[in-house]
Every structure is written in structure tokens, then in C-alpha cells.
C-alpha positions as CSV (number, residue, x, y, z in Angstrom):
1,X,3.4,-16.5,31.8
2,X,1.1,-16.3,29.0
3,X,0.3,-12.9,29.3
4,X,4.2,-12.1,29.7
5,X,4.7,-13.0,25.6
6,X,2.1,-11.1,24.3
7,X,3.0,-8.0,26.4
8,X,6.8,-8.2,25.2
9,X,5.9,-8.0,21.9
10,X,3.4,-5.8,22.1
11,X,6.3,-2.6,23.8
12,X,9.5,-4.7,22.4
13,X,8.4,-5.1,18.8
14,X,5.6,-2.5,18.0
15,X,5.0,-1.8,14.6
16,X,6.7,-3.1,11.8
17,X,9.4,-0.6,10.3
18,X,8.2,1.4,7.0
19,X,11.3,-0.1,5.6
20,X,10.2,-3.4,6.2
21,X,6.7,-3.4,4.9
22,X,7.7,-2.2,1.7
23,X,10.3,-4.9,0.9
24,X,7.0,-7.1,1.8
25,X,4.6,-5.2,-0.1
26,X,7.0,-5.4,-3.4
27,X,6.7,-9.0,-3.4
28,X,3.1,-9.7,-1.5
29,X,1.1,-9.1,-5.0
30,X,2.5,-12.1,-6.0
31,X,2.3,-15.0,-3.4
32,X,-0.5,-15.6,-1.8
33,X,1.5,-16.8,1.5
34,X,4.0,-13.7,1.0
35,X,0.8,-11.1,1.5
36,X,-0.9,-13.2,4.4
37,X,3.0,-12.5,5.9
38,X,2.6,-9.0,5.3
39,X,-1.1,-8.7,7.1
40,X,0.0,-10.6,9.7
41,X,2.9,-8.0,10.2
42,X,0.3,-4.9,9.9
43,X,-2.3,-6.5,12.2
44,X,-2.1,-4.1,15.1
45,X,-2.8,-1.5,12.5
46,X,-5.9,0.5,13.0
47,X,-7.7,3.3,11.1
48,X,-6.7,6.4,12.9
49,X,-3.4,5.3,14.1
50,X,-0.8,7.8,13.8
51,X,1.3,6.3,11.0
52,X,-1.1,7.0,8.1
53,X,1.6,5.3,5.9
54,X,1.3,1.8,7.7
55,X,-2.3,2.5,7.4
56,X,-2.3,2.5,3.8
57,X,0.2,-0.8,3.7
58,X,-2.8,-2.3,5.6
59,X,-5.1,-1.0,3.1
60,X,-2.8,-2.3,0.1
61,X,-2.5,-5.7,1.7
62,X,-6.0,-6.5,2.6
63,X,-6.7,-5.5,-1.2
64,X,-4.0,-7.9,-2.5
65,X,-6.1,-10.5,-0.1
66,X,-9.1,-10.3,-2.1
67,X,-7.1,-10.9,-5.0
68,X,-5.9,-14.6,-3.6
69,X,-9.4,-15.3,-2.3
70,X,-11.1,-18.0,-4.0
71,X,-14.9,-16.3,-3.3
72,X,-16.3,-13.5,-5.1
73,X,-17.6,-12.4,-1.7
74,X,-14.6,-12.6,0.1
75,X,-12.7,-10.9,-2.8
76,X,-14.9,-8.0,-2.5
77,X,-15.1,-7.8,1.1
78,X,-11.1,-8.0,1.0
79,X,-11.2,-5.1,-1.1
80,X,-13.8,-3.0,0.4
81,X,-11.9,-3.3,4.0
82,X,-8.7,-2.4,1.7
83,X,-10.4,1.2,0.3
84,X,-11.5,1.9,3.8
85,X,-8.4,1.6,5.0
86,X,-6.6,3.1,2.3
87,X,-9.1,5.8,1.9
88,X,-8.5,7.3,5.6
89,X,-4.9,7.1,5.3
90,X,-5.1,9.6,2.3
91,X,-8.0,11.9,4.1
92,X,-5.4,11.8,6.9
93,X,-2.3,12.6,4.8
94,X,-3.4,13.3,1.5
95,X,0.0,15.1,0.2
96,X,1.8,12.1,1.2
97,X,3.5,10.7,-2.3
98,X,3.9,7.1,-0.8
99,X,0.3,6.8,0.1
100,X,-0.8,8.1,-2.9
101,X,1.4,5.4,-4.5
102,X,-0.4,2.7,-2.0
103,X,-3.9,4.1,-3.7
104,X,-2.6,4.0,-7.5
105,X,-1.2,0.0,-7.1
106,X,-4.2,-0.9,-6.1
107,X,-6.3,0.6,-8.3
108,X,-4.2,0.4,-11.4
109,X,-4.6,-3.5,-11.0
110,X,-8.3,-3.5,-10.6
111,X,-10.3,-5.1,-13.9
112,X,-12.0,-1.8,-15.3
113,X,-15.5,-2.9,-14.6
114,X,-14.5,-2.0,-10.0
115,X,-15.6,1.2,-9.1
116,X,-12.1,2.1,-7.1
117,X,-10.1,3.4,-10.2
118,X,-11.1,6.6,-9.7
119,X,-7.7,8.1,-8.7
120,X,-5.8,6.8,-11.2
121,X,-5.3,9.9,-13.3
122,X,-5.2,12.2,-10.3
123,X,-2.9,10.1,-7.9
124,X,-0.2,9.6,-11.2
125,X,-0.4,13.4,-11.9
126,X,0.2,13.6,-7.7
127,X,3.0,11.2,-7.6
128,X,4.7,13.0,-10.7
129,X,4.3,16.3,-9.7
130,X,5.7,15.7,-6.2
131,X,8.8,12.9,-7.3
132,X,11.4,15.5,-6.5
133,X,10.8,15.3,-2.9
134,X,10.7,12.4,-2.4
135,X,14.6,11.3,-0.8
136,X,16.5,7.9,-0.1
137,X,14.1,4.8,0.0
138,X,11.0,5.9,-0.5
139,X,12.1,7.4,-3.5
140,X,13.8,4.5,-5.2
141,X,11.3,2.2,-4.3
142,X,8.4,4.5,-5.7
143,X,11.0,5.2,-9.2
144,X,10.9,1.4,-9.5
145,X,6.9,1.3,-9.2
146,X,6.9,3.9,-12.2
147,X,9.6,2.1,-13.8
148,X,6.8,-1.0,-14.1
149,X,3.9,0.9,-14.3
150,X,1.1,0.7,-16.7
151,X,0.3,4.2,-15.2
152,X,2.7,6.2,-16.4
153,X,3.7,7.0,-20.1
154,X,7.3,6.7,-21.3
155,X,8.1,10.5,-20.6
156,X,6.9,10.0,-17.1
157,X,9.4,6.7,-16.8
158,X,12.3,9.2,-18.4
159,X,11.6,12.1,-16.1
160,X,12.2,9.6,-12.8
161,X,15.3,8.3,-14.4
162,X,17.4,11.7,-14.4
């Protein structure tokens, strides 16, 4: 019986919907208990795994894990495991706006003396550039990031609100 459980969620419940994780992501940066939800969620989410995107949730969320850790050890190990993660989504997928997105939250939040606010520049110019493609949810909810952004200048907020 105990191995009947794990099994049924394992094929019944698989990965968490896209949809889902971002609802959780929007809010996880600030409650502590809100992005250990999230992780738990993403657990069963590997490097290589076929959705690049969830990998890069993963990435986001172990990030946002350093940032409720009470260590400076555990905060950088938190955000190390974060890049990795995040880093091999975008080698895997890197003309995927929503990943690139992932990247740019995270590293737009970093204090200026980390070394992972590298992308900045390059993943707002990416995001911009590419906007237009974007359709339905993924597009609102990435309009709203840039909405909020410290990122992106006021013509960049103005050109996403047409």
C-alpha cells in the first residue's frame, strides 16, 4: 500500500502545469512558505528534463530560497543550485522569452556586488525584442513583470501596453 500512493502520483499528477507555477512564482518572492510551496511543487524537476521552462521555475525558486535562508552559506548555495538550473534551461532553449524572463527576475533582484547580473542588459533587449510573440498567458503575465520592472525604462513599459 505504501508504494501504491507514491506511484499514483507519480503517473496521475506528473508535473505541475506551466500555468500553475507561474501564479506560484508571482507571489513566492515574497513569502518564505509561499516559495517552499512552489519547490515542493517543482521537485521532480531535473536538469535535462524535457520542459526547459519548468526547469527554469526550478531555477527561479531555489534562487528565491537563498533569499529566505538565514545563512550566508545556504544563501549562496540556494543560488548557485538556482543558476545551474536556470543556466541549462536557457542553453537548452535559449530563444525562449519566458525563460529568459526566469533569468532577468532573478538577476535584476541580486545586490550588485553577485556575479549572476550578467544578462541583465541582454535578456531585457531579448525579452523586448521578442514581446510580440509572445500570445495569451505567458504574455500577460510577462507584460505585468515589465510593468514592475526596474529593468526596463518607461518607453519599454509603453511599448508592452499597446
Amino acid at each position: 500500500m505504501k508504494f501504491i500512493i507514491p506511484l499514483f502520483c507519480l503517473f496521475f499528477l506528473g508535473s505541475p502545469s506551466i500555468s500553475e507555477v507561474r501564479k506560484m512564482y508571482a507571489t513566492a518572492s515574497n513569502s518564505k512558505t509561499e516559495s517552499a510551496d512552489l519547490l515542493l511543487k517543482l521537485s521532480d524537476v531535473e536538469i535535462g528534463d524535457s520542459n526547459s521552462v519548468l526547469v527554469a521555475y526550478k531555477g527561479g525558486t531555489l534562487a528565491l530560497k537563498g533569499k529566505f535562508s538565514s545563512k550566508i552559506k545556504d544563501k549562496k548555495s540556494n543560488l548557485l543550485a538556482g543558476a545551474k538550473y536556470i543556466e541549462a534551461a536557457v542553453k537548452t532553449s535559449p530563444n525562449n522569452v519566458e525563460i529568459r524572463f526566469i533569468r532577468l527576475s532573478v538577476q535584476e533582484n541580486l545586490p550588485s556586488f553577485i556575479s549572476y547580473r550578467k544578462n541583465i542588459k541582454e535578456d531585457k533587449a531579448f525579452i523586448i525584442s521578442n514581446f510580440k510573440t509572445l500570445t495569451g498567458e505567458s504574455k500577460e503575465y510577462i507584460k505585468n513583470f515589465i510593468l514592475q520592472s526596474k529593468s526596463f525604462s518607461d518607453s519599454d513599459q509603453q511599448s508592452v501596453n499597446k
